[in-house]
mmCIF entry with sequence, helices, sheets and N, C-alpha, C, O atoms, coordinates in Angstrom:
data_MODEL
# 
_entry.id   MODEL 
# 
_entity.id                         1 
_entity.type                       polymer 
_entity.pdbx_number_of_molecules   1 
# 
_entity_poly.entity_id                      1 
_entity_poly.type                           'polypeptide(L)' 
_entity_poly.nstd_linkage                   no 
_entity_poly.nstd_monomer                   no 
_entity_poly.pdbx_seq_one_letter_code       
;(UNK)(UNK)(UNK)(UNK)(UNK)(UNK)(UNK)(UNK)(UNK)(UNK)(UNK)(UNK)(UNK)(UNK)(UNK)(UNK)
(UNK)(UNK)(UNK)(UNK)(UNK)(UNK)(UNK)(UNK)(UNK)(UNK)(UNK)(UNK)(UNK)(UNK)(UNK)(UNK)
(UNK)(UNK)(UNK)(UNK)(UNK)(UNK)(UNK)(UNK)(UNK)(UNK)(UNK)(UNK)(UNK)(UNK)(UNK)(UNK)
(UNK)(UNK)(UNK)(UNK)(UNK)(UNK)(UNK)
;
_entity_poly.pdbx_seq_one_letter_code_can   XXXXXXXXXXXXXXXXXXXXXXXXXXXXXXXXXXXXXXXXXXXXXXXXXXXXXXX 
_entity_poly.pdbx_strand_id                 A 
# 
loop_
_entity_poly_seq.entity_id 
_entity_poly_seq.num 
_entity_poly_seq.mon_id 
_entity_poly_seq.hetero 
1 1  UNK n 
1 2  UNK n 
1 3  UNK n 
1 4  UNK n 
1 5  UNK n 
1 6  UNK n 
1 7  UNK n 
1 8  UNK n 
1 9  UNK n 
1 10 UNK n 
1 11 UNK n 
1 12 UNK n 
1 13 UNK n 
1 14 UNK n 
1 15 UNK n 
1 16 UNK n 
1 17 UNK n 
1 18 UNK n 
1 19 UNK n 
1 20 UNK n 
1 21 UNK n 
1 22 UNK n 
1 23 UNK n 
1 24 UNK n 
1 25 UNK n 
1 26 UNK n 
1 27 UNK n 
1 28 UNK n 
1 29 UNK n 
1 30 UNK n 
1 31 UNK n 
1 32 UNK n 
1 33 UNK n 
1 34 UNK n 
1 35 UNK n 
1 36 UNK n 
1 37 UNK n 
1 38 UNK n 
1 39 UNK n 
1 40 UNK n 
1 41 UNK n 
1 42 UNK n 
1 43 UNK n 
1 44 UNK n 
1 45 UNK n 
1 46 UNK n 
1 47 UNK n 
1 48 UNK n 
1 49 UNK n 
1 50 UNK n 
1 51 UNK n 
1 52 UNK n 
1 53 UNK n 
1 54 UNK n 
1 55 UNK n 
# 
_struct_asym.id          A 
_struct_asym.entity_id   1 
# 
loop_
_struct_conf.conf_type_id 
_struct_conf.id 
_struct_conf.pdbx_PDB_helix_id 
_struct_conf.beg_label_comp_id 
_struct_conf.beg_label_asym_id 
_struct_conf.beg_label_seq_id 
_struct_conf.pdbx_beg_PDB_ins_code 
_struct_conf.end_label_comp_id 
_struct_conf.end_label_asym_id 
_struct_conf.end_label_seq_id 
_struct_conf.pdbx_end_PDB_ins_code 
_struct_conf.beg_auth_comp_id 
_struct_conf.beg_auth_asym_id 
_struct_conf.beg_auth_seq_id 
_struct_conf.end_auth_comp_id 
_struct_conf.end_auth_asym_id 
_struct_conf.end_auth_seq_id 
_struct_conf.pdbx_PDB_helix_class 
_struct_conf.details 
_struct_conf.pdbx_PDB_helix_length 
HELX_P HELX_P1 AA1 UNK A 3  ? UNK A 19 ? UNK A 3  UNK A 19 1 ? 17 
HELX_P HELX_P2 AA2 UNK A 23 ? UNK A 32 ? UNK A 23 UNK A 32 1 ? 10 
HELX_P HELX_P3 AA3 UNK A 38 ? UNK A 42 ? UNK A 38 UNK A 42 1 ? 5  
HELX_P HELX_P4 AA4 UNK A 51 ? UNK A 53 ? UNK A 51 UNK A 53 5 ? 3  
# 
_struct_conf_type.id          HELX_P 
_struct_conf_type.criteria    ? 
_struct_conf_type.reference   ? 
# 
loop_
_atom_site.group_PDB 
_atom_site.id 
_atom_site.type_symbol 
_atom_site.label_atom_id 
_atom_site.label_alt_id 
_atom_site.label_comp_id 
_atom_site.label_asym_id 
_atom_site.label_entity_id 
_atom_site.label_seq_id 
_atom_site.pdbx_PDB_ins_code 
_atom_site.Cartn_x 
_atom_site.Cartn_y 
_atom_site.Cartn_z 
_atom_site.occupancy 
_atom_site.B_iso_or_equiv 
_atom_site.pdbx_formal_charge 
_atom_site.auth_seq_id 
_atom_site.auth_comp_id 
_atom_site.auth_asym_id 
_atom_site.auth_atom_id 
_atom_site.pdbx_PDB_model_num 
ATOM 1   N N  . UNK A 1 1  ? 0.836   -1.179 0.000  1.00 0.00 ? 1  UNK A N  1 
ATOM 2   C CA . UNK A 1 1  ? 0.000   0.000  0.000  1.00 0.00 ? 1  UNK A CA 1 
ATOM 3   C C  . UNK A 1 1  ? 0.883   1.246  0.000  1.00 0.00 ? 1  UNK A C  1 
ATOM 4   O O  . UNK A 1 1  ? 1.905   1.284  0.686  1.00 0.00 ? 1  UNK A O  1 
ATOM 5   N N  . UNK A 1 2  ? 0.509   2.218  -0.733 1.00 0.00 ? 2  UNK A N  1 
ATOM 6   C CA . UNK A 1 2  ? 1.487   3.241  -0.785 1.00 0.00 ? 2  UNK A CA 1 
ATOM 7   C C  . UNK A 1 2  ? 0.509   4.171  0.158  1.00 0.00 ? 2  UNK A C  1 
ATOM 8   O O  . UNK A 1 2  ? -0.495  3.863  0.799  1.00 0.00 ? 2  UNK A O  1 
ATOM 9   N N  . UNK A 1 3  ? 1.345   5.713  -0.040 1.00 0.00 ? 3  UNK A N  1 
ATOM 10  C CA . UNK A 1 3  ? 1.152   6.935  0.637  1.00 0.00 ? 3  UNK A CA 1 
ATOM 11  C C  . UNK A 1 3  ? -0.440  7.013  0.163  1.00 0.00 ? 3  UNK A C  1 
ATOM 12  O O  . UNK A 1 3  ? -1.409  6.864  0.908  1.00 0.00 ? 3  UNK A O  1 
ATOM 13  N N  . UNK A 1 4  ? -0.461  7.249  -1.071 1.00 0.00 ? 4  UNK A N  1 
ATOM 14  C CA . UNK A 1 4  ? -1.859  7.567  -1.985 1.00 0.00 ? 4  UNK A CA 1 
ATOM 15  C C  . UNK A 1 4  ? -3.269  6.608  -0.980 1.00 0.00 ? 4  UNK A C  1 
ATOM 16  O O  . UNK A 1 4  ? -4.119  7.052  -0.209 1.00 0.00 ? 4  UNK A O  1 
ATOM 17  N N  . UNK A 1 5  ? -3.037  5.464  -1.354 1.00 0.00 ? 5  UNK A N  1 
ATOM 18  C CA . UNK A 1 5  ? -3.906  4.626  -0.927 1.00 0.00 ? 5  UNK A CA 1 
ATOM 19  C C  . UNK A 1 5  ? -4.362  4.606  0.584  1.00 0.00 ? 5  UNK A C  1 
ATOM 20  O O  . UNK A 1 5  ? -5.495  4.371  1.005  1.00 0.00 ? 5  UNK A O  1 
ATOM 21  N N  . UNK A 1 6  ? -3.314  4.881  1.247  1.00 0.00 ? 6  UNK A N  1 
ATOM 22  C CA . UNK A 1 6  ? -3.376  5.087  2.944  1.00 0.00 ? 6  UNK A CA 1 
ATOM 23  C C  . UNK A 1 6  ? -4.220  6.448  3.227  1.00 0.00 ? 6  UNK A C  1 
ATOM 24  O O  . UNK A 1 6  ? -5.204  6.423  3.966  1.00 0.00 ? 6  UNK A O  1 
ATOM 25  N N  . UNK A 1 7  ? -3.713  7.792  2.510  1.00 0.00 ? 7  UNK A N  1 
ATOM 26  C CA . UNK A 1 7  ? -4.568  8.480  2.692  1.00 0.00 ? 7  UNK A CA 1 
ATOM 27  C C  . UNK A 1 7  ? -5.986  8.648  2.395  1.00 0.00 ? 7  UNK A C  1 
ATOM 28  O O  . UNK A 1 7  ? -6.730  9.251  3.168  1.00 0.00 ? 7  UNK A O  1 
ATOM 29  N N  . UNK A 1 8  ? -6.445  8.054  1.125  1.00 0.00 ? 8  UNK A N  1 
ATOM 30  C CA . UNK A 1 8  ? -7.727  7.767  0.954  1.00 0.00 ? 8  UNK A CA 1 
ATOM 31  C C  . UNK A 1 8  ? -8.326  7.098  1.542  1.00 0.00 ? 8  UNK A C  1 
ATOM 32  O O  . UNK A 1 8  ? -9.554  7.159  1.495  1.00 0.00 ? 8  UNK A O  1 
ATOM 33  N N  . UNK A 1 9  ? -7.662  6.197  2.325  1.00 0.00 ? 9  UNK A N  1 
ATOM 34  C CA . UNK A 1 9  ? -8.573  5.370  3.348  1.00 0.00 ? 9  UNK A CA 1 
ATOM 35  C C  . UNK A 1 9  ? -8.592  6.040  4.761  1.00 0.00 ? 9  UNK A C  1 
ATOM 36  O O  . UNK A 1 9  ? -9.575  5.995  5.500  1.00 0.00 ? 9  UNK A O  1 
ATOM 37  N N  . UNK A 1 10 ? -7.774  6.474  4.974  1.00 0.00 ? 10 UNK A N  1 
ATOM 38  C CA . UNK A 1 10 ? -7.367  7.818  6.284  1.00 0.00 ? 10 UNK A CA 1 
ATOM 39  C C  . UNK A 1 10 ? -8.899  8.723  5.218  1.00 0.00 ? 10 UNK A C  1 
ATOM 40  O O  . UNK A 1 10 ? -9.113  7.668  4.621  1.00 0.00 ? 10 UNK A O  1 
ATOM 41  N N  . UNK A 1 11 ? -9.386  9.166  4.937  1.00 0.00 ? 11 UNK A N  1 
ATOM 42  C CA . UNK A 1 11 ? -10.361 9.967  4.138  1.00 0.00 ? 11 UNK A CA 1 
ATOM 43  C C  . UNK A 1 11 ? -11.553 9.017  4.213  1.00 0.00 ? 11 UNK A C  1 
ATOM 44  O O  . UNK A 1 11 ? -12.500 9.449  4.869  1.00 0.00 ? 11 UNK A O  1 
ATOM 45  N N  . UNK A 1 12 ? -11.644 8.217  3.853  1.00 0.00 ? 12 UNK A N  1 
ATOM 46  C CA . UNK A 1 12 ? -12.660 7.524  4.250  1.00 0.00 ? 12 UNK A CA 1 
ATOM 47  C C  . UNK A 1 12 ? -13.449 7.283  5.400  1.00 0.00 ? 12 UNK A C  1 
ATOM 48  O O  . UNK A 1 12 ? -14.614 7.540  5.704  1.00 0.00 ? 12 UNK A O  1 
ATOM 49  N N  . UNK A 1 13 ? -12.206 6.547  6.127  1.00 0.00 ? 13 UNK A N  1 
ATOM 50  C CA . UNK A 1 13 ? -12.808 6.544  7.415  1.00 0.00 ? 13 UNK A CA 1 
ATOM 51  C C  . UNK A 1 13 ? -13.154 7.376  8.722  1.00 0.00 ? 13 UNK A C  1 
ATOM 52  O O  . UNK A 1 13 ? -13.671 7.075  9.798  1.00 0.00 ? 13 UNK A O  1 
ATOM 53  N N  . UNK A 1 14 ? -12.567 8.746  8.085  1.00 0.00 ? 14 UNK A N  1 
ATOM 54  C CA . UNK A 1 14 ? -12.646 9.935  8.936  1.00 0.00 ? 14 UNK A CA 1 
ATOM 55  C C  . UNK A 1 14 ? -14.494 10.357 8.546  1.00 0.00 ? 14 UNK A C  1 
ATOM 56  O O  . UNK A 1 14 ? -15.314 10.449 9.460  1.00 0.00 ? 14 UNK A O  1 
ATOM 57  N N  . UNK A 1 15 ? -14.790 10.520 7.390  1.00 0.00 ? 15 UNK A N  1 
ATOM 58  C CA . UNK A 1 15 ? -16.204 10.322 6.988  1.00 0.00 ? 15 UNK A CA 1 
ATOM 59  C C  . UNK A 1 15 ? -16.779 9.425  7.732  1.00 0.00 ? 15 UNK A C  1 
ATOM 60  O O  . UNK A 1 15 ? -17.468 9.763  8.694  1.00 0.00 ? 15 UNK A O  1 
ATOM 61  N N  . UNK A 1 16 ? -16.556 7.976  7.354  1.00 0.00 ? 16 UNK A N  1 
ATOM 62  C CA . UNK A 1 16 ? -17.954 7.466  8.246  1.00 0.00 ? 16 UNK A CA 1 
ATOM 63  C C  . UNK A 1 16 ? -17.566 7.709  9.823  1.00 0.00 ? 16 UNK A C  1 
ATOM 64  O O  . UNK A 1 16 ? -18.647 7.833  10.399 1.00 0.00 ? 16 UNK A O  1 
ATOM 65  N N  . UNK A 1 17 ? -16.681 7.811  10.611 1.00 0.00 ? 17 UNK A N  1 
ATOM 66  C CA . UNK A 1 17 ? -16.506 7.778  11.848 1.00 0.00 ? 17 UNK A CA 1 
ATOM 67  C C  . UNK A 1 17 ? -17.360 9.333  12.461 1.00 0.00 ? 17 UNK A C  1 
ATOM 68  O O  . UNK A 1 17 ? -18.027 9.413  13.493 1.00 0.00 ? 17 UNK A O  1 
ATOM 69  N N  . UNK A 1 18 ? -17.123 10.262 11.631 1.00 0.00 ? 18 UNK A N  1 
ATOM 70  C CA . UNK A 1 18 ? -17.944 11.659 11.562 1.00 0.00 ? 18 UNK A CA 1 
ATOM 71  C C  . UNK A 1 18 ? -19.017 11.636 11.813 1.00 0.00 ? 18 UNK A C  1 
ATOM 72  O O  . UNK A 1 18 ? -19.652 12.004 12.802 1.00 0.00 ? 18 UNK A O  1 
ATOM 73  N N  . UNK A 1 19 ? -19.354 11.058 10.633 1.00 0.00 ? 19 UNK A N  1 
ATOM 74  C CA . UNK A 1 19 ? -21.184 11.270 10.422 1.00 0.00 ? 19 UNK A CA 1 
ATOM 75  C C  . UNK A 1 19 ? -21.740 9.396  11.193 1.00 0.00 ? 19 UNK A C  1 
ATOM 76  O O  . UNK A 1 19 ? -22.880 8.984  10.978 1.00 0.00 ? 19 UNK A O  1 
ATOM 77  N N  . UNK A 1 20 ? -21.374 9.094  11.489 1.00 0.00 ? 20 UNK A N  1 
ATOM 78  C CA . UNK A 1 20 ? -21.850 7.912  12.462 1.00 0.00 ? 20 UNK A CA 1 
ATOM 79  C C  . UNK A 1 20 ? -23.060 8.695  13.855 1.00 0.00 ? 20 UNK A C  1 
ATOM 80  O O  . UNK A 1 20 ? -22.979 9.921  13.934 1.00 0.00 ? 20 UNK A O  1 
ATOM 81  N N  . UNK A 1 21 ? -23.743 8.226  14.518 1.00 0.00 ? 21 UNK A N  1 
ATOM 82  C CA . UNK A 1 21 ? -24.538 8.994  15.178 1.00 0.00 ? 21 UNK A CA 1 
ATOM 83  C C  . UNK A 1 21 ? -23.951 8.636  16.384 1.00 0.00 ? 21 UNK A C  1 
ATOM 84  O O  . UNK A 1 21 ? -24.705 8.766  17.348 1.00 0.00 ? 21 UNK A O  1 
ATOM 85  N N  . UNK A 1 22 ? -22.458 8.087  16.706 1.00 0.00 ? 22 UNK A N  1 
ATOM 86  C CA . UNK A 1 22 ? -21.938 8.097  17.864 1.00 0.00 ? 22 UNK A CA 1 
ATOM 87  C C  . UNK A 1 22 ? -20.662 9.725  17.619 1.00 0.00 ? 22 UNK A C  1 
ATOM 88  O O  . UNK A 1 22 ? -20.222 10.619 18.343 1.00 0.00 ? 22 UNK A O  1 
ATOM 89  N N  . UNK A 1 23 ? -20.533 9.303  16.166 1.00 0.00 ? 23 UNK A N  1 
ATOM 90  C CA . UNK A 1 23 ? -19.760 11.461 15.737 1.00 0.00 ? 23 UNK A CA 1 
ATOM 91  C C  . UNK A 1 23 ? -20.270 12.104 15.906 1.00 0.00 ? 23 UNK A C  1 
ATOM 92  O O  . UNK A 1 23 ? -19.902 12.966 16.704 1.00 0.00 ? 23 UNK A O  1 
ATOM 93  N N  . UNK A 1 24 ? -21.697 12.184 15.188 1.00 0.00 ? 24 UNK A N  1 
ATOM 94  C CA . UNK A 1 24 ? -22.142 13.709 16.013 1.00 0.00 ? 24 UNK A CA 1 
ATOM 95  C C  . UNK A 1 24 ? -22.072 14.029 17.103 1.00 0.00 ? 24 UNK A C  1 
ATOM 96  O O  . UNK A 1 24 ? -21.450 15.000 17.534 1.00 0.00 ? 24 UNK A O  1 
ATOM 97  N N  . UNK A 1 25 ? -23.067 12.808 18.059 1.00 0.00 ? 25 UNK A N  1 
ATOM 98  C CA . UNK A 1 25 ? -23.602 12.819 19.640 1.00 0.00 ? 25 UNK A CA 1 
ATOM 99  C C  . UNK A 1 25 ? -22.035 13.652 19.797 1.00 0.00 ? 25 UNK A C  1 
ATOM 100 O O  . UNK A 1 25 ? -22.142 14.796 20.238 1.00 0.00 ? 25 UNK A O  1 
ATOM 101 N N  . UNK A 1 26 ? -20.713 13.215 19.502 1.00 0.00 ? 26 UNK A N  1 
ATOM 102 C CA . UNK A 1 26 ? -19.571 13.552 20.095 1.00 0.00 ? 26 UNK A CA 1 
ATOM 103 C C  . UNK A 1 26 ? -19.243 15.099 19.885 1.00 0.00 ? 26 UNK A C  1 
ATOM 104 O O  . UNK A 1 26 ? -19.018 15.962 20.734 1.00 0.00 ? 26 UNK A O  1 
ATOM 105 N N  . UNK A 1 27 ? -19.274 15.164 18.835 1.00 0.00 ? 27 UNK A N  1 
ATOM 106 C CA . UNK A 1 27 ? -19.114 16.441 18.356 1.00 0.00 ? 27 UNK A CA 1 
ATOM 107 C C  . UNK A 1 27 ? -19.819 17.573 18.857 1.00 0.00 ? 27 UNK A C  1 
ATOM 108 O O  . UNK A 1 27 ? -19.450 18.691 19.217 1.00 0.00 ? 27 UNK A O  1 
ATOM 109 N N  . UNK A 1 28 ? -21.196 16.866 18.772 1.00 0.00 ? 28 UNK A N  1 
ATOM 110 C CA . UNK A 1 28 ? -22.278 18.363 19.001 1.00 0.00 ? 28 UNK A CA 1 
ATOM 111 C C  . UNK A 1 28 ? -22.039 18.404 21.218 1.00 0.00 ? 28 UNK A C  1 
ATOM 112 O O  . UNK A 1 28 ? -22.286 19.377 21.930 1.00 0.00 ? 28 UNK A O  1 
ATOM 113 N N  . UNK A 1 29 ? -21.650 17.367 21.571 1.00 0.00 ? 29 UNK A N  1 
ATOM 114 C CA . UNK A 1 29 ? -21.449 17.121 23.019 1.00 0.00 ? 29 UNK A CA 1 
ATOM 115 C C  . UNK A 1 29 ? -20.024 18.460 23.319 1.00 0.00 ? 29 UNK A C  1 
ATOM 116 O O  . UNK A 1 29 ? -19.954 19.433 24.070 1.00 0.00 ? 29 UNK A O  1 
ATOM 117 N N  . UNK A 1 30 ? -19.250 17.967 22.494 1.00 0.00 ? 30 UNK A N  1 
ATOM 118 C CA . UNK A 1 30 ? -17.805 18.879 22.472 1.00 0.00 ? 30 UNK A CA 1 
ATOM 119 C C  . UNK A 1 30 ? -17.582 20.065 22.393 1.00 0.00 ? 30 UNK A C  1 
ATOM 120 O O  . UNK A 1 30 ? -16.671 20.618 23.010 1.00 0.00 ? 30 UNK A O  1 
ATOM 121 N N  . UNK A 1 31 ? -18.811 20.947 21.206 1.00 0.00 ? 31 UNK A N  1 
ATOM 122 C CA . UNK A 1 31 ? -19.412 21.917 20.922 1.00 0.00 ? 31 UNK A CA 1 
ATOM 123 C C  . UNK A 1 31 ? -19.904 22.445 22.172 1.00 0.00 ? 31 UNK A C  1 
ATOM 124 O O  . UNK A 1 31 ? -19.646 23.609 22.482 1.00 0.00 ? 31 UNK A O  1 
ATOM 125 N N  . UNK A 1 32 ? -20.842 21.416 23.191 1.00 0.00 ? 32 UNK A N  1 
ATOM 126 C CA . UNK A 1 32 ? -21.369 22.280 23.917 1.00 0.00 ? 32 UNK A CA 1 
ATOM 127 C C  . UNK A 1 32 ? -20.886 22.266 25.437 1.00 0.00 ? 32 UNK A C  1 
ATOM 128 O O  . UNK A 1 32 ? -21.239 23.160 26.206 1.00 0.00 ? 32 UNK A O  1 
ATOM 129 N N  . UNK A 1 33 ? -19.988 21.114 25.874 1.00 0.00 ? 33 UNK A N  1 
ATOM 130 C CA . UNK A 1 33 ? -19.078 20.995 27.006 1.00 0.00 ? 33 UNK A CA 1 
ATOM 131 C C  . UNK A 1 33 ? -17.862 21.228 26.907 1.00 0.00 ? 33 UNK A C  1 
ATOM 132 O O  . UNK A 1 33 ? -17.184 21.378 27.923 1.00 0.00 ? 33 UNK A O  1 
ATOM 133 N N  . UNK A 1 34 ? -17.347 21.307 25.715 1.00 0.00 ? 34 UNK A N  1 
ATOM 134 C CA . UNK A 1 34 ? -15.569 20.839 25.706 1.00 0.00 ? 34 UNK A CA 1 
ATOM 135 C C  . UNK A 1 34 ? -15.335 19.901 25.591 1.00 0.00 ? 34 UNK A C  1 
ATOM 136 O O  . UNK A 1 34 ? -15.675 18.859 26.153 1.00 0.00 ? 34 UNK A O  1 
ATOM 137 N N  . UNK A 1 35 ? -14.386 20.264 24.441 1.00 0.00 ? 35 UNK A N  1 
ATOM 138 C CA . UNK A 1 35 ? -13.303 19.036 24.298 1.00 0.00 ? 35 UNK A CA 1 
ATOM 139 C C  . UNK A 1 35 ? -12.874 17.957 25.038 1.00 0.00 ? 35 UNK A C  1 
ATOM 140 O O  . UNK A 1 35 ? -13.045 16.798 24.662 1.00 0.00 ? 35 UNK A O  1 
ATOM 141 N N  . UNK A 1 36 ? -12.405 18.218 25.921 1.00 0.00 ? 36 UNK A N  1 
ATOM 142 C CA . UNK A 1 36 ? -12.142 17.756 27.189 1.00 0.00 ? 36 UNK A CA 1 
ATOM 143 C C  . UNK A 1 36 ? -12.631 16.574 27.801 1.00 0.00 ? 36 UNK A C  1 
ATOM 144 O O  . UNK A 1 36 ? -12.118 15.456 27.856 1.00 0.00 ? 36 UNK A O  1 
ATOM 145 N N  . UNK A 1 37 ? -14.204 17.199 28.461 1.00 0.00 ? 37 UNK A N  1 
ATOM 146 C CA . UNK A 1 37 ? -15.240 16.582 28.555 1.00 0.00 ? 37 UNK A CA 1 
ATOM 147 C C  . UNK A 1 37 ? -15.981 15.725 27.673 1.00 0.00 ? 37 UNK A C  1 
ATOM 148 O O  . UNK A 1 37 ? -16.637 14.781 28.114 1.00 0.00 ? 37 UNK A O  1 
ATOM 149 N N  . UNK A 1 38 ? -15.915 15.990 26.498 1.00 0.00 ? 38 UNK A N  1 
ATOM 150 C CA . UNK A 1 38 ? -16.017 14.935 25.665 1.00 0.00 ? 38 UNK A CA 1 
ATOM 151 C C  . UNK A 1 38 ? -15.311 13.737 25.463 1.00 0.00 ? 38 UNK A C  1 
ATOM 152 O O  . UNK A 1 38 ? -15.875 12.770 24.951 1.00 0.00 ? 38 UNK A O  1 
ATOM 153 N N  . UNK A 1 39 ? -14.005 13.699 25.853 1.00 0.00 ? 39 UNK A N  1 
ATOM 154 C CA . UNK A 1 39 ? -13.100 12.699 25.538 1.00 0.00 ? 39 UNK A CA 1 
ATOM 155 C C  . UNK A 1 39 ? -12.854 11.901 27.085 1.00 0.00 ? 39 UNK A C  1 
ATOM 156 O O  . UNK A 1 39 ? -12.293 10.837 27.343 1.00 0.00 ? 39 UNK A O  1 
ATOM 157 N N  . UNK A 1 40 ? -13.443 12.780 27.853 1.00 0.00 ? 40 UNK A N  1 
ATOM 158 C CA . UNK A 1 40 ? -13.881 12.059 29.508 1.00 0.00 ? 40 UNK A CA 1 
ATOM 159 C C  . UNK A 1 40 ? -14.578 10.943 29.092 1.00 0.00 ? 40 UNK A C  1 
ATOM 160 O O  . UNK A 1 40 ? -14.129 9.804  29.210 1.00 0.00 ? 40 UNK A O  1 
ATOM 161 N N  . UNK A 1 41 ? -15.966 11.287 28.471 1.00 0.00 ? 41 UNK A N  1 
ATOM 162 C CA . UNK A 1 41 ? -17.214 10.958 29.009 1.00 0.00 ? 41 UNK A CA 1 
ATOM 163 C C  . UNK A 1 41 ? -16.907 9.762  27.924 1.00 0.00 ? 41 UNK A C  1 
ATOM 164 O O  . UNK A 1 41 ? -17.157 8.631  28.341 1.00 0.00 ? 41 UNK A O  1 
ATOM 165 N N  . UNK A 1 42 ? -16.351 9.876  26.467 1.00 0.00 ? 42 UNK A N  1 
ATOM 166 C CA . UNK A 1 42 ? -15.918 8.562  25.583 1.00 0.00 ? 42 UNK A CA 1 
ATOM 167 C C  . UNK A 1 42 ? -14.838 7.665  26.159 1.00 0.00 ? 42 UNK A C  1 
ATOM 168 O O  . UNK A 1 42 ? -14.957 6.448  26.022 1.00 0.00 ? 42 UNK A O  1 
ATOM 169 N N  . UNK A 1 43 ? -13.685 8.232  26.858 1.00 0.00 ? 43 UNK A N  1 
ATOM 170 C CA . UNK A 1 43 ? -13.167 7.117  27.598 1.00 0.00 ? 43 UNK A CA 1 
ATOM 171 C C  . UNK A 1 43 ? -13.482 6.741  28.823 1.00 0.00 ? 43 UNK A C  1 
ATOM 172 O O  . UNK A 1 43 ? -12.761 5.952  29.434 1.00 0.00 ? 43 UNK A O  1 
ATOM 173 N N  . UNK A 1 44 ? -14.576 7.242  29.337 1.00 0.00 ? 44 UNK A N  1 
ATOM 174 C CA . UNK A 1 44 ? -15.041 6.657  30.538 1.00 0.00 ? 44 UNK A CA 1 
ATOM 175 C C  . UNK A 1 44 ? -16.005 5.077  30.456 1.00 0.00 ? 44 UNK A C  1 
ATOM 176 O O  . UNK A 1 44 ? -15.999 4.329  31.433 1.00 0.00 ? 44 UNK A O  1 
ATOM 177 N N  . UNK A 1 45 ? -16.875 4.685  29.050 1.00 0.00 ? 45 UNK A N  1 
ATOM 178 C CA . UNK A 1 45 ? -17.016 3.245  29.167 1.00 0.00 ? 45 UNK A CA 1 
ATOM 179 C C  . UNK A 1 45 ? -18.350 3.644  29.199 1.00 0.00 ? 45 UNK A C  1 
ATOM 180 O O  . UNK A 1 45 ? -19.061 2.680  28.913 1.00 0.00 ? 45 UNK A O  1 
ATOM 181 N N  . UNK A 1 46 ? -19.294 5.120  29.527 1.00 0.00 ? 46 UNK A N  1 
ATOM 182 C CA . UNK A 1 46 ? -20.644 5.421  29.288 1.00 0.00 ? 46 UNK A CA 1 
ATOM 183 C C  . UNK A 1 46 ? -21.344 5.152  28.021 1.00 0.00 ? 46 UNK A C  1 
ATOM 184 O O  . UNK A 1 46 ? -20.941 5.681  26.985 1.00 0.00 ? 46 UNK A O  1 
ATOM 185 N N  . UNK A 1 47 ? -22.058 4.601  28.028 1.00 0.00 ? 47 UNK A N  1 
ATOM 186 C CA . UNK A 1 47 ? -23.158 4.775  26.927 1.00 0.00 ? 47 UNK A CA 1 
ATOM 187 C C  . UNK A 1 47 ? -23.235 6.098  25.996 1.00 0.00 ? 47 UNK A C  1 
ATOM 188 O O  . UNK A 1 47 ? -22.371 6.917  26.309 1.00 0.00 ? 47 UNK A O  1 
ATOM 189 N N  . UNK A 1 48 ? -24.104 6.512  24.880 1.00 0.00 ? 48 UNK A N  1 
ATOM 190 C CA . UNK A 1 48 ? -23.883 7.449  24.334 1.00 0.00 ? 48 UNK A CA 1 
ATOM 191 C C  . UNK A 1 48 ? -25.450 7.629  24.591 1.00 0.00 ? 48 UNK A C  1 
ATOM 192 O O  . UNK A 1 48 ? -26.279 6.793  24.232 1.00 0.00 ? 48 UNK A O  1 
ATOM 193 N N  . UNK A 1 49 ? -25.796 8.963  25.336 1.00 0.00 ? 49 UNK A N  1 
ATOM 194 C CA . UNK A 1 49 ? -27.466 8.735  25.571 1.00 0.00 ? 49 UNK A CA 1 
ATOM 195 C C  . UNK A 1 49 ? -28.040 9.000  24.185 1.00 0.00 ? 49 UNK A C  1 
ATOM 196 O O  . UNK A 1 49 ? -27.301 9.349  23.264 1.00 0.00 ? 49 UNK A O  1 
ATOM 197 N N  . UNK A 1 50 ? -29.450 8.826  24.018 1.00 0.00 ? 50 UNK A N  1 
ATOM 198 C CA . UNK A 1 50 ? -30.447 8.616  23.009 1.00 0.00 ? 50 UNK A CA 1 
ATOM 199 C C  . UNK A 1 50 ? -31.125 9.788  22.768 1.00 0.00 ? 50 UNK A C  1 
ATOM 200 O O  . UNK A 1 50 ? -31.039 10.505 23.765 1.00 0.00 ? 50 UNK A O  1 
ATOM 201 N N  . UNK A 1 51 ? -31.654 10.214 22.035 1.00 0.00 ? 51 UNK A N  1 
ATOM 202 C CA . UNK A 1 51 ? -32.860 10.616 21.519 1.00 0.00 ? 51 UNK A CA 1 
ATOM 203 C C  . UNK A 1 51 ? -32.602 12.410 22.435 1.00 0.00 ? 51 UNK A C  1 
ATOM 204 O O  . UNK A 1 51 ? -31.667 12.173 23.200 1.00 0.00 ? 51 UNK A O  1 
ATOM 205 N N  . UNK A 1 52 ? -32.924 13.609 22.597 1.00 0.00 ? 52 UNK A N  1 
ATOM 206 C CA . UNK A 1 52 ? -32.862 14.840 23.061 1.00 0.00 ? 52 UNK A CA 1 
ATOM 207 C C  . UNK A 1 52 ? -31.709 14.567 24.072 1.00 0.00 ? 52 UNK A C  1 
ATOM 208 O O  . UNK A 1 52 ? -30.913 15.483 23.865 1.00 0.00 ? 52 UNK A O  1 
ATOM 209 N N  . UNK A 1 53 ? -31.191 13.734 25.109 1.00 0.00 ? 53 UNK A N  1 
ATOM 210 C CA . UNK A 1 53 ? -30.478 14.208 25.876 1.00 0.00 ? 53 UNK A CA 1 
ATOM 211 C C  . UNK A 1 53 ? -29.035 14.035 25.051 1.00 0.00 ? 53 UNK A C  1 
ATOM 212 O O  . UNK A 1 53 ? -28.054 14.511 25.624 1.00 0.00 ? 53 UNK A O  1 
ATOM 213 N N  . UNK A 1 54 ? -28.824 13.406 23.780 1.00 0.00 ? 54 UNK A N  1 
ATOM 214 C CA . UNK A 1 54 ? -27.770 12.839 23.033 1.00 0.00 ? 54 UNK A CA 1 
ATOM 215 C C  . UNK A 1 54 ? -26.893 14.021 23.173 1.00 0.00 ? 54 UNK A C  1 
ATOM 216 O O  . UNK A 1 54 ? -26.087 14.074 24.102 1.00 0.00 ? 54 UNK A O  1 
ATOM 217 N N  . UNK A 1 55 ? -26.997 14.932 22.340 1.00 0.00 ? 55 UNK A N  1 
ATOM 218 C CA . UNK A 1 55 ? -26.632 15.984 22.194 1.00 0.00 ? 55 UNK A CA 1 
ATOM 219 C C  . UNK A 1 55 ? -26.716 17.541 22.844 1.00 0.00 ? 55 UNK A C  1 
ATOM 220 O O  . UNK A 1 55 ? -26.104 18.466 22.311 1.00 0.00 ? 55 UNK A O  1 
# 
């Protein structure tokens, strides 16, 4: 596998990992607590809550 090929898949999977509804929940969470706190609450082993409290 060369450089080319690695990055397109580095491109790929940055997409679905994004738009996955465990990326947003993260994102829009990060947006509204911090960074920080976001990367708490994903390496802490919690669930990702559902439906209005998700985000």
């Amino acid at each position: 596998m060369g450089l080319a090929t690695t990055q397109m898949f580095a491109t790929i999977f940055d997409g679905i990992s994004r738009h996955s509804p465990e990326g947003l929940w993260f994102k829009g969470y990060a947006e509204k607590q911090g960074f920080h706190k976001a990367v708490q609450w994903r390496d802490s082993g919690k669930p990702i809550p559902r439906g209005r409290k998700g985000a």
